[in-house]
C-alpha positions as a Markdown table, in Angstrom:
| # | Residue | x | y | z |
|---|---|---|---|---|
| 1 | Unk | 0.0 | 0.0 | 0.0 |
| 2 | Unk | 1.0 | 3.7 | -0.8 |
| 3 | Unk | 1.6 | 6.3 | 1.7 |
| 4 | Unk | -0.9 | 8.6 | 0.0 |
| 5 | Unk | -3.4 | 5.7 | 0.2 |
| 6 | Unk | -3.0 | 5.2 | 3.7 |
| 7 | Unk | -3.3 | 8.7 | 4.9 |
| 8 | Unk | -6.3 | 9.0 | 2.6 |
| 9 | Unk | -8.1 | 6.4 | 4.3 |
| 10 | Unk | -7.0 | 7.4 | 8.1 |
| 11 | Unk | -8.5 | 11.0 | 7.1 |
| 12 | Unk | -11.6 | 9.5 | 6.3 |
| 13 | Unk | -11.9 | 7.3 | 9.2 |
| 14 | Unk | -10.3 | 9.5 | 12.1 |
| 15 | Unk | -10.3 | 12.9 | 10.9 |
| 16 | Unk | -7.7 | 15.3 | 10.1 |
| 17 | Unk | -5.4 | 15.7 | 13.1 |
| 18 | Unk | -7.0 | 11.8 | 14.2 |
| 19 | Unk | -9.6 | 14.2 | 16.4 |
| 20 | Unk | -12.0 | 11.1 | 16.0 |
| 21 | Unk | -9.4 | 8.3 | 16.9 |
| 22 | Unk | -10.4 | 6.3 | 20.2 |
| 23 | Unk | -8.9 | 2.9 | 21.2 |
| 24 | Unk | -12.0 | 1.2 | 20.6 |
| 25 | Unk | -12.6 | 2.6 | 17.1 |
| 26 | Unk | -8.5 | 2.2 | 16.4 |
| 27 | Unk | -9.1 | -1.5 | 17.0 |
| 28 | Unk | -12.0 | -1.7 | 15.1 |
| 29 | Unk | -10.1 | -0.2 | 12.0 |
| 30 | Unk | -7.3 | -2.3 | 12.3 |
| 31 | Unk | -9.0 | -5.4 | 12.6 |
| 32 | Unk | -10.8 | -4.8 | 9.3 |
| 33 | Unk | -8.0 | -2.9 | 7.9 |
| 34 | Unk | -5.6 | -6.1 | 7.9 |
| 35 | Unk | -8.6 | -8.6 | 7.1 |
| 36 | Unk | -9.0 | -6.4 | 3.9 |
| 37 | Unk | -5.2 | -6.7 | 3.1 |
| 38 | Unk | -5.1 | -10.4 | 3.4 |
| 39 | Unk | -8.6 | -10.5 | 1.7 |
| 40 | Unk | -9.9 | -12.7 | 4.6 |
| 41 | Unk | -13.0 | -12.3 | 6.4 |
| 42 | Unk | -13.1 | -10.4 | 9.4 |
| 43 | Unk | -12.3 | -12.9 | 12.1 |
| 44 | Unk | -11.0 | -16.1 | 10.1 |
| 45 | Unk | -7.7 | -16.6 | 10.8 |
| 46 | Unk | -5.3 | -19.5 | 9.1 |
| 47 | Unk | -3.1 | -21.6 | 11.4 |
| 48 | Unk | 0.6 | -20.7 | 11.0 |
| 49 | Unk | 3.5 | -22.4 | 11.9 |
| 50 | Unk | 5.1 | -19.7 | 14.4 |
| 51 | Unk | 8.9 | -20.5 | 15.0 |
| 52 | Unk | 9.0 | -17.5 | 17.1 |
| 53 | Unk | 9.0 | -18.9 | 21.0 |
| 54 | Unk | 8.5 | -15.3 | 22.6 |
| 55 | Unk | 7.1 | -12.0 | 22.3 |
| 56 | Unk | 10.3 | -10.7 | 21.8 |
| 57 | Unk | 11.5 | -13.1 | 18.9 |
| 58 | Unk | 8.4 | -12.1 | 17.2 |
| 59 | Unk | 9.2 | -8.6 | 17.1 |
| 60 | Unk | 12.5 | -8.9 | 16.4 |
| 61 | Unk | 11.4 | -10.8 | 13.4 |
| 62 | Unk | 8.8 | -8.3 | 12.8 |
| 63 | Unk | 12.0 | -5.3 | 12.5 |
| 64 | Unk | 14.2 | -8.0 | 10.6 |
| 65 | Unk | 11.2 | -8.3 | 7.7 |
| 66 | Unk | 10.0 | -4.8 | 7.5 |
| 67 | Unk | 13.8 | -3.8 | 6.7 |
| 68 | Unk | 13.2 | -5.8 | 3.4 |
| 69 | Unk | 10.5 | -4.0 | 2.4 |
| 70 | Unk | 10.3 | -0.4 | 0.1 |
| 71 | Unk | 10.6 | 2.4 | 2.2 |
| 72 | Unk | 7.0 | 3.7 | 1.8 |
| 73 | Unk | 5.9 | 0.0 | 2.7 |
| 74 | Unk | 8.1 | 0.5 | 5.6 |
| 75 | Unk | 6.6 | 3.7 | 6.9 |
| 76 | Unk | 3.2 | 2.2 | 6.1 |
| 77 | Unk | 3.8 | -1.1 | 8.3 |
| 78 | Unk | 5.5 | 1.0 | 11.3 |
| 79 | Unk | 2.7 | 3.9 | 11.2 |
| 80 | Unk | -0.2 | 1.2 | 11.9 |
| 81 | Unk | 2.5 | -0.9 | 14.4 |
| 82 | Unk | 2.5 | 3.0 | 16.4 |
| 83 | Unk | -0.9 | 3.2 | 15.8 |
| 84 | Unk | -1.9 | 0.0 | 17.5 |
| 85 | Unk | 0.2 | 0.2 | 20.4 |
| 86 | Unk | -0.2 | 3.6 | 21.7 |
| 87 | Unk | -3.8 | 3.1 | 21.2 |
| 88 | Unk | -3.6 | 0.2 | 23.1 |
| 89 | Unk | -1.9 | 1.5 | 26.1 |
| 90 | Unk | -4.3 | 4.4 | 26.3 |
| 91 | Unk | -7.7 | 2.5 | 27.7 |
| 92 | Unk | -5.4 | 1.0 | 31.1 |
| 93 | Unk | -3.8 | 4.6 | 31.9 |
| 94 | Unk | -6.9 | 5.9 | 31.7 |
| 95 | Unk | -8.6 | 3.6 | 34.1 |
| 96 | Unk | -5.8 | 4.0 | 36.4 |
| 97 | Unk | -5.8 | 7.4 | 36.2 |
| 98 | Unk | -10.1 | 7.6 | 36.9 |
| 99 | Unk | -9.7 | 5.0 | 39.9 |
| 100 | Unk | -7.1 | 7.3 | 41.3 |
| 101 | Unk | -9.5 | 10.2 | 41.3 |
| 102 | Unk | -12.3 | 7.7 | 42.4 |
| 103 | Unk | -10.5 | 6.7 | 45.6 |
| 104 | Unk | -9.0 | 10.3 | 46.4 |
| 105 | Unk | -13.1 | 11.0 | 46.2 |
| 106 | Unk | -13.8 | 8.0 | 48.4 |
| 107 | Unk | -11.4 | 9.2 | 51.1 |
| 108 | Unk | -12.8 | 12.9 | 51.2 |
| 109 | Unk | -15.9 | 11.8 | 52.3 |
């Protein structure tokens, strides 16, 4: 996929400065957003072979692959990778932060 064709379609989705962009609606797009590259139904995953034993070997092979790529692939693959995992760290600092407030509340009264 292009770079132009990506930020097309984040525009669309999020808005312009990603003003609409929330961790449940990020998950959302990616979800369909990589069923619709690999042409699969939402949902239907193939069973792989993984020879990755760890989270860490996985992205390491991750780095290793996307180095093969085009550059525009590159900064295609690494935009949604950012995408995904600031999004998803978002949602548990959040409820921290609220059930911090919530027991400050609890001990005023």
């Amino acid at each position: 996929m292009r770079l132009e064709e990506l930020k097309g379609i984040v525009k669309r989705e999020f808005g312009q400065r990603l003003e609409y962009a929330t961790p449940a609606n990020v998950q959302e797009f990616l979800v369909n957003f990589y069923a619709g590259l690999t042409r699969k139904r939402e949902g239907r995953f193939d069973i792989i072979e993984e020879r990755a034993s760890s989270y860490e070997e996985i992205v390491k092979e991750f780095l290793a692959e996307v180095l093969e790529h085009p550059s525009e692939n590159n900064i295609v693959l690494l935009w949604l990778l950012a995408l995904e995992l600031l999004f998803a760290v978002i949602e548990p600092m959040e409820r921290e932060r609220i059930g911090r407030f919530l027991n400050h509340l609890q001990e005023d009264v």
